[in-house]
C-alpha positions in Angstrom: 250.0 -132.0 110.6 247.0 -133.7 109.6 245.6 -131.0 108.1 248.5 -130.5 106.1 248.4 -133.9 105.0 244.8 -133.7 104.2 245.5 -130.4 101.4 248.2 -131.9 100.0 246.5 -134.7 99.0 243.8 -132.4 97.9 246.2 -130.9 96.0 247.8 -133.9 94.0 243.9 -135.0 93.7 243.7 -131.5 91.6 240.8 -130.8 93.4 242.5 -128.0 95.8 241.3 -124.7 95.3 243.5 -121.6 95.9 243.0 -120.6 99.5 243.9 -124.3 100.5 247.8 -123.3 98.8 247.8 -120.1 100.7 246.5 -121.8 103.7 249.2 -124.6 103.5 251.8 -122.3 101.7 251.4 -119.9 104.9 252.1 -123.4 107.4 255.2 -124.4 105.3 256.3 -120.5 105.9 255.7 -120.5 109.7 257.5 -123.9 109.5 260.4 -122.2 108.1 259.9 -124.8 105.3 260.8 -122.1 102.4 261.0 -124.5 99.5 258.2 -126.4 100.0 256.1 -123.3 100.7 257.2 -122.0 97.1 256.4 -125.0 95.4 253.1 -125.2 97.6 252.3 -121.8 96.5 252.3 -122.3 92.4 250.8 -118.9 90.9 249.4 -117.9 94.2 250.2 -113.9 94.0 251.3 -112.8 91.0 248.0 -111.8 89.0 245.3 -110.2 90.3 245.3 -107.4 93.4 244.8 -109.7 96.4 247.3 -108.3 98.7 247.2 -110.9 101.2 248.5 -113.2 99.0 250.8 -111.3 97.4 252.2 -110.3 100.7 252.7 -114.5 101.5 254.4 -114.6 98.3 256.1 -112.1 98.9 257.8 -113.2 102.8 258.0 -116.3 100.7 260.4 -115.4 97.6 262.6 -113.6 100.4 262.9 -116.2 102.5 264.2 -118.1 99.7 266.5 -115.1 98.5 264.4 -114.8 95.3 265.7 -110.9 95.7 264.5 -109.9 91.7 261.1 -111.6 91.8 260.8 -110.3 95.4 261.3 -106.7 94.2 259.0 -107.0 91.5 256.1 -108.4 93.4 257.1 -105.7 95.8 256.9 -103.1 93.4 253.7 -104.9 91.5 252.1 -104.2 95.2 253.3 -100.4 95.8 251.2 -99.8 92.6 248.2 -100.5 94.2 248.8 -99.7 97.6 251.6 -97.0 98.3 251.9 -97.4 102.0 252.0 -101.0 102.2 254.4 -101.4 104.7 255.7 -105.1 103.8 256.7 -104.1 100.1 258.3 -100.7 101.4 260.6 -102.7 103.9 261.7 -105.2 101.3 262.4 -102.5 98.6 264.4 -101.0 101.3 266.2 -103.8 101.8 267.1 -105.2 98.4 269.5 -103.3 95.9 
């Protein structure tokens, strides 16, 4: 909890750097706290190829039924990485 008090105020201080938002996007997640892991997150995942934060993003927009922006990240990440067995399972899952 500390912790996660500690970032966030890093974060309203603007002087958070990305891997703090995965780190406390990823505790918000595992929290089941969806919403405030999405707002945590910002642009986390959606430029760039770093697949382990596109992969956060990605178990984040589903668990907050984002289903379009989910299968476009998903798909986004099948372009670089065919197999990847995260975007292949929500593909298969979304219409």
């Amino acid at each position: 909890e500390q912790g996660a008090e500690a970032i966030e105020s890093a974060l309203e201080k603007k002087v958070g750097i990305p891997a703090d938002r995965a780190i406390l996007a990823s505790y918000y997640y595992k929290k089941e706290q969806y919403k405030k892991a999405l707002r945590v997150i910002g642009l986390i995942g959606t430029s760039g190829n770093e697949l382990s934060w596109q992969s956060l993003r990605l178990k984040i927009l589903m668990a907050n039924k984002m289903d379009e922006q989910a299968k476009q990240l998903a798909n986004k990440m099948l372009l670089h990485d065919s197999t990847n067995e995260l975007a292949l399972d929500v593909i298969g899952k979304l219409p």
